[in-house]
C-alpha positions, 0 to 999 in steps of 0.5 A: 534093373538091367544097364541100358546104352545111354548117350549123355552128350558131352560135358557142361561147360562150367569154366565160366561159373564159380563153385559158389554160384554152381552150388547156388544153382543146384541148390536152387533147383534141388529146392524147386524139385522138393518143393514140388514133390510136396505139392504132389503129396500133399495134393494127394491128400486133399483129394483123399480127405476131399477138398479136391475131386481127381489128382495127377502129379508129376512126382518122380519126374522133377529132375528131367524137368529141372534139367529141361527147364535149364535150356527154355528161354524167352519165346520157346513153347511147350505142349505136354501133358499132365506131369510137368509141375516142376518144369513150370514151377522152374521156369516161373511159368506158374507157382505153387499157389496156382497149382493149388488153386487149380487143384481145388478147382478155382473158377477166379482168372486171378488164382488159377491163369491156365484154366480159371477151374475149369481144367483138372489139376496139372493142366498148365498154360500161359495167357496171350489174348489181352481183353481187346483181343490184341495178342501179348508179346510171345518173343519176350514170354515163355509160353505153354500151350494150354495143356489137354488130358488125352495124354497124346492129343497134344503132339500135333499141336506141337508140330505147329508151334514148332513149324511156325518157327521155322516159317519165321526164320525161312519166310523174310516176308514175316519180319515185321512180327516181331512180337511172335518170333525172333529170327525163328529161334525158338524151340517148341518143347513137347513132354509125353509118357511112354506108354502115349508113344504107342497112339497114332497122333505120336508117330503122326507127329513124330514123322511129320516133324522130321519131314519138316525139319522144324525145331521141336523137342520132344522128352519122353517121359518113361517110367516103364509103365502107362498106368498099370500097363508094362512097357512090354505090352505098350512098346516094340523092344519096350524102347521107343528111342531104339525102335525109333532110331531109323529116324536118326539124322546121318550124313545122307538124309535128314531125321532126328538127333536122339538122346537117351538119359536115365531120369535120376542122373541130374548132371547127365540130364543137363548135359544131354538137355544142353547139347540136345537143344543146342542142335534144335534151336540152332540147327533147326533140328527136331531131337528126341530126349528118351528119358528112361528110368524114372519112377512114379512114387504115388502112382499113376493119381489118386484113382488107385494104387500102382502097389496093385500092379508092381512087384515088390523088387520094382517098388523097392527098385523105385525107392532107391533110384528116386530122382529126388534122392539121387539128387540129393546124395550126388549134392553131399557127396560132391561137397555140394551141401551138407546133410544137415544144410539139405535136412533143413532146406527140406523142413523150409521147402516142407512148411512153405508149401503147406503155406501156399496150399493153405492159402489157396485153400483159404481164398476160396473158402473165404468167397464160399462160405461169405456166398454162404452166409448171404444166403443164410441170412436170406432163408432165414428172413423168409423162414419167419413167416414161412409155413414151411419154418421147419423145413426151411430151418433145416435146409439151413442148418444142413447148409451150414453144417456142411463139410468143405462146402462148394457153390453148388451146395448154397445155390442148390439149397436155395433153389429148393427154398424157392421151390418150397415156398412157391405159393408165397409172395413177400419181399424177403422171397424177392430178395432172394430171387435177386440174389439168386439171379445176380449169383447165376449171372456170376456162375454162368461167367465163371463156369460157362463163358468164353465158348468163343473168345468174343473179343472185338476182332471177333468175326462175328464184328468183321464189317458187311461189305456187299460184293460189287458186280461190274456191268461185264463181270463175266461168269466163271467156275466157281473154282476160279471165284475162290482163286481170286479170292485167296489170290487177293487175300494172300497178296494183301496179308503175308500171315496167310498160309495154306497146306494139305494134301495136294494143296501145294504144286497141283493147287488142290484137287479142284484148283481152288489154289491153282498157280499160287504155289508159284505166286507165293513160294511153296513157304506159304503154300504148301502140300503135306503128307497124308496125315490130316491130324497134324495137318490140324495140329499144324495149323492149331500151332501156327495160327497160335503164334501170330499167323494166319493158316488156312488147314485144308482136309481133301474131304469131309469124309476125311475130317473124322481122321482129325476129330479129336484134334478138332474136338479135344484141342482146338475147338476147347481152347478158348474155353478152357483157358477162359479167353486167354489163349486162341487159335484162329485156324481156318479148316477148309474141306469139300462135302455133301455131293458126289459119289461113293461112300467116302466122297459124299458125306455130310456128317453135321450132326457129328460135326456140330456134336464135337465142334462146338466152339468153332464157326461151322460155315456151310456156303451153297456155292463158291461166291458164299464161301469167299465172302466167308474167308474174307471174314474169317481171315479178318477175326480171330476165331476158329472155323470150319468151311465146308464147300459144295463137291458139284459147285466148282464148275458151275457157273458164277459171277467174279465179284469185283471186289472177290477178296474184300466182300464179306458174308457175315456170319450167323445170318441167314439169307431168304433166298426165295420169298414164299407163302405155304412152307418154310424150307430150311436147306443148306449146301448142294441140297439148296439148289435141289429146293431150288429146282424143286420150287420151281415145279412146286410153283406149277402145282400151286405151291409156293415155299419160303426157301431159308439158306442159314449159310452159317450153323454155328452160329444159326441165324441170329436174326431169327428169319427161320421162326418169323417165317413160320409165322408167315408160313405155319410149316416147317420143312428142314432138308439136309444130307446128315443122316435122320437126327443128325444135323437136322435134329439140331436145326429143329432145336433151334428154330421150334425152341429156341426160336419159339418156332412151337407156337407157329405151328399148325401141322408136325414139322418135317425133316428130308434126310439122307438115308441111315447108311453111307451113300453107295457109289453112282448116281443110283446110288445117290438118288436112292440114298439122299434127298432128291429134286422128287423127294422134295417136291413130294415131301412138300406136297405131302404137308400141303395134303395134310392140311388140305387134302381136298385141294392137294389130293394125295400123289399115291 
């Protein structure tokens, strides 16, 4: 291997340490390092032999993690990736059990706390949300942000735990949550590979946070290849700390402090994560910790092999310079314990871990196989007087003999036994459709709850409170509604901030904040870079550690910039921790309406697509969209609002009590009461029907106008189906393209809410055409649904059922 320029930091200082402890340390973490390298080959093997479906392990990383793990104190976080065992093994912040019973998948919260089996293996976080929805206390925990397998996805999540930090140190208004944060002290501490640092949320994140100046600790894991891929073709110079070095802080501007260390060096790693840390979390600095030369001894999982794709001077190069290894004749040469003392501390390591991977193993095979069992006796009560005896003696005999057997195995068994035995009618058959049903009801609290994380401070349980008109309210543009809305809200609770592009000094572009930046100090309002991923991720860290953030993206055109944070991340997170973690980010844009092919869309049917998980609030007008923040503000789960583009200067009463009144969510709203067709709009498209009706009412038509306000949820109280029942038509109008929103509104009112049966003519969309909307008014007449698309839509259906009295227009 060629010498690399390394920069170690200086000397560890020890003078307070007696050789006795410093060898106990060492030891110690020697132990912790092995430990987890025989959690690594030995989870291996049981995806190999079967027990486990895919496998990916940090071997090869440990004594960079040892090191790291040395400098984490209470209150700091981390947010990495898939290869950071040993870190949480060190800091205690999960064990080998769990890493066992995470490996296996199992759905128990007891066993496996990051994920309850719903993460694959590695995939690490720590529970902050108690079962009342109250928040534990981060400033005496070490926390993990819950960990996501797209290896760079976690970045801009990290910049806002980091930036959170820096909030509470700077922003005294912030001291009475002590529960969050002491003083800003802590350190967010990011893990990521090396070939990872070639995607665009790296870089996003990288200059964001020295823009910001924040605390956070970025370690770049570099084994010199991203799978199969060599540095040369992921990385500029196949270095990233040397292409990066322009951001290096210097006497005349502010940046980073770069570090770089050879991963198998534990004494220079400790220094370097000693010295690098102290500068974070004291100075507020953000460092980078490039640590290079590490190895990677099974390869990239258990999908393949790396003795594919390197050469045999790389894997003897590997063999050798293993961090493990290294350790080990560095501690016998430094007098620190004797071979035969290591020899048998690894024989311990060895038959501990197979003890804990066993036992994780067994407790979940003890639950199958007694579910098993239950179901066997079963089937076999039903098999004795069953004319399909033999077929049933079988199903049961394949059941049993099943090799590691998993819950589907039983259910699915039992599923067909029913299927089977159709045309009987016993008690040993009810029986088994009881036992089937409680099993589901368990199945679907293990592998399907939690979407949202449903605890009493859920918005969903925010009290309506209606908005008060004085007899003299007077009108206003709809902005100045929602700037005396967030105006009374950030007065009311310091938690709230607010940051985007312009958001800050102008007040956004359509002066939603217009003059709080010099209200409230640009520390909770707050312009940003163009960058709306990590504007995301911003938020996503922020509203993680206790406050309040309110993200906002200039368009909903843009939000595709910061979909996979919103997908992958933040609209996962309740679900994939169970409930034990939660954001509850408000993400604020403007769509629908206006002219060009990036200021007017209406992407829904991708929205509701990758963002299931967060509530999906669509207000017609600016009054709406207050009473919507005036709830979200006050519950604990993520959001999307999308306000109207042509709303902010039409006319609108200020409620009296503008940052009090609440419009509850999923509950649609009856804006015009009607007899011929039920009209389900929402948005800028909802004053078109308005408009439309009016000429409709002249051509002796009357429609039933249903605004949903919310799709996620959608109508709960099922007024769109009880008003087919009324009307027998149904008319869905939105700006998504054709199948796109509406396609999803359909499934909800005719299926789910058994809309089918009121039917008596084929139910309709009006959707925008299948391209961008053009540029200009043309354009958008030619390209999304018109007050004369309307009206000629709706007279259409009245045709078809009566084209005697509604002859056809042309």
């Amino acid at each position: 291997m060629p010498e690399t320029g390394i920069h170690t930091g200086n000397s560890t200082n020890t003078a307070e340490l007696s050789f006795d402890d410093f060898r106990k340390i060492v030891i110690d973490d020697y132990r912790v390092g092995f430990e987890s390298r025989q959690a690594s080959i030995i989870g291996r093997r049981e995806v190999l032999t079967g027990k486990a479906k895919f496998g990916i392990f940090g071997d090869g990383k440990e004594v960079a993690q040892l090191a790291m793990a040395k400098v984490f104190r209470k209150g700091d976080w981390r947010a990495g990736y898939y290869r950071d065992q040993t870190f949480m093994f060190a800091t205690g912040m999960s064990n080998l059990k769990e890493f066992f019973a995470q490996l296996y998948a199992n759905p128990d919260i007891e066993k496996d706390p990051a994920s309850a089996g719903r993460q694959m293996n590695c995939h690490y976080a720590t529970r902050y949300v108690n079962a009342d929805g109250s928040w534990t206390n981060q400033a005496e925990t070490m926390n993990c942000a819950a960990d996501i397998s797209t290896t760079g996805g976690h970045m801009p999540r990290l910049l806002g735990l980091a930036y959170a930090s820096k909030l509470y140190r700077q922003n005294k208004e912030l001291e009475y949550l002590k529960q969050f944060s002491v003083n800003g002290n802590e350190v967010a501490f990011g893990t990521i590979g090396n070939g990872s640092t070639s995607e665009g949320l790296f870089f996003e994140a990288f200059n964001a946070a020295g823009v910001l100046q924040v605390p956070m600790a970025i370690s770049i894991w570099d084994d010199a290849y991203a799978i199969s891929v060599p540095a040369r073709l992921q990385t500029t110079k196949e270095d990233i700390s040397e292409i990066l070095k322009g951001f290096q802080r210097d006497s005349n501007a502010n940046g980073y402090e770069i570090f770089k260390v050879r991963g198998w060096d534990y004494v220079a790693l400790c220094e370097t994560y000693e010295r690098a840390i102290k500068v974070c979390r004291e100075e507020h600095v953000p460092v980078l910790i490039h640590v290079i030369e590490m190895t990677q001894p099974q390869g990239h999982s258990t999908s393949g092999s790396h003795e594919r794709y390197k050469s045999k001077d790389r894997l003897s190069w590997e063999e050798e310079h293993d961090c493990l290894l290294q350790m080990r004749k560095w501690m016998i040469q430094s007098a620190i314990i004797s071979a035969e003392e290591v020899d048998a501390l690894e024989a311990e390591a060895k038959k501990h871990v197979r003890n804990c991977q066993r036992e994780a193993w067994g407790e979940l095979e003890d639950e199958i196989k007694a579910e098993m069992a239950q179901s066997v006796e079963l089937i076999d009560r039903i098999a004795q007087s069953s004319t399909h005896r033999d077929e049933l003696l079988g199903l049961m005999s394949s059941l049993q003999t099943c090799i590691d057997p998993g819950r589907r195995d039983t259910i699915a068994c039992v599923r067909k036994v029913l299927r089977l035995t159709v045309k009987e009618n016993n008690d040993a058959r009810q029986t088994l459709i009881s036992w089937l049903s409680g099993e589901t009801e368990k199945n679907v609290e293990r592998f399907n709850s939690k979407l949202f994380t449903d605890t009493p401070k859920s918005p969903l349980y925010v009290p309506v409170v209606a908005p008060q008109y004085d007899s003299d309210a007077r009108l206003m543009d709809g902005r100045e509604v929602l700037n005396a809305c967030f105006d009374a809200n950030f007065e009311r609770d310091k938690a709230i901030v607010a940051f985007g592009e312009d958001v800050g000094s102008i007040g956004d572009v359509n002066q939603g904040f217009a003059g709080l930046q010099n209200k409230y100090t640009d520390l909770r309002i707050t312009d940003t870079g163009i960058r709306e991923a990590t504007i995301i991720g911003q938020g996503m860290g922020l509203a993680m550690r206790g406050l309040k953030p309110i993200a906002e993206i200039q368009y909903l055109d843009y939000l595709l910039y910061s979909i996979t944070v919103l997908s992958d991340d933040l609209a996962s997170l309740s679900y994939r921790t169970r409930g034990g973690q939660r954001a509850p980010l408000i993400v604020r844009t403007r769509g629908h309406r206006l002219e060009g092919i990036w200021h007017s869309g209406s992407p829904l049917g991708l929205i509701l697509s990758a963002m299931r998980g967060m509530h999906i609030c669509v207000p017609r007008d600016m009054t709406q969209a207050a009473g919507m923040y005036n709830t979200l503000l006050r519950g604990d789960e993520p959001a999307l609002v999308i306000e109207c583009l042509n709303g902010y200067r039409l006319k609108e009463r200020l409620p009296a009590n503008v940052g009090e009144f609440t419009v509850p969510l999923g509950k649609a709203e009856i804006i015009k009461q009607g007899t011929d067709v039920t009209v389900v709009t929402y948005g800028s498209t909802l004053r078109i029907v308005m408009e439309a009706a009016e000429e409709l009412e002249k051509m002796g038509i009357n429609i039933e106008v249903i605004d949903p306000q919310t799709l996620y949820p959608f109508d709960t109280d099922n007024l769109c189906g009880t008003s087919l029942q009324k009307t027998n038509k149904l008319l869905v109008i939105d700006e998504d393209l054709p199948g796109g929103g509406s396609a999803y509104i359909l499934q909800k009112v005719i299926e789910a809410q058994n809309g089918y049966y009121s039917l008596d003519s084929q139910p309709k969309t009006l959707c925008a055409a299948e391209h961008r909307p053009p540029y200009g008014s043309d354009g958008d007449y030619f390209s999304k649904p018109s007050n004369d698309d309307v009206i000629e839509a709706v007279y259409k259906m009245m045709n078809e059922a009566n084209p005697g009295k509604y002859p056809a227009i042309y």
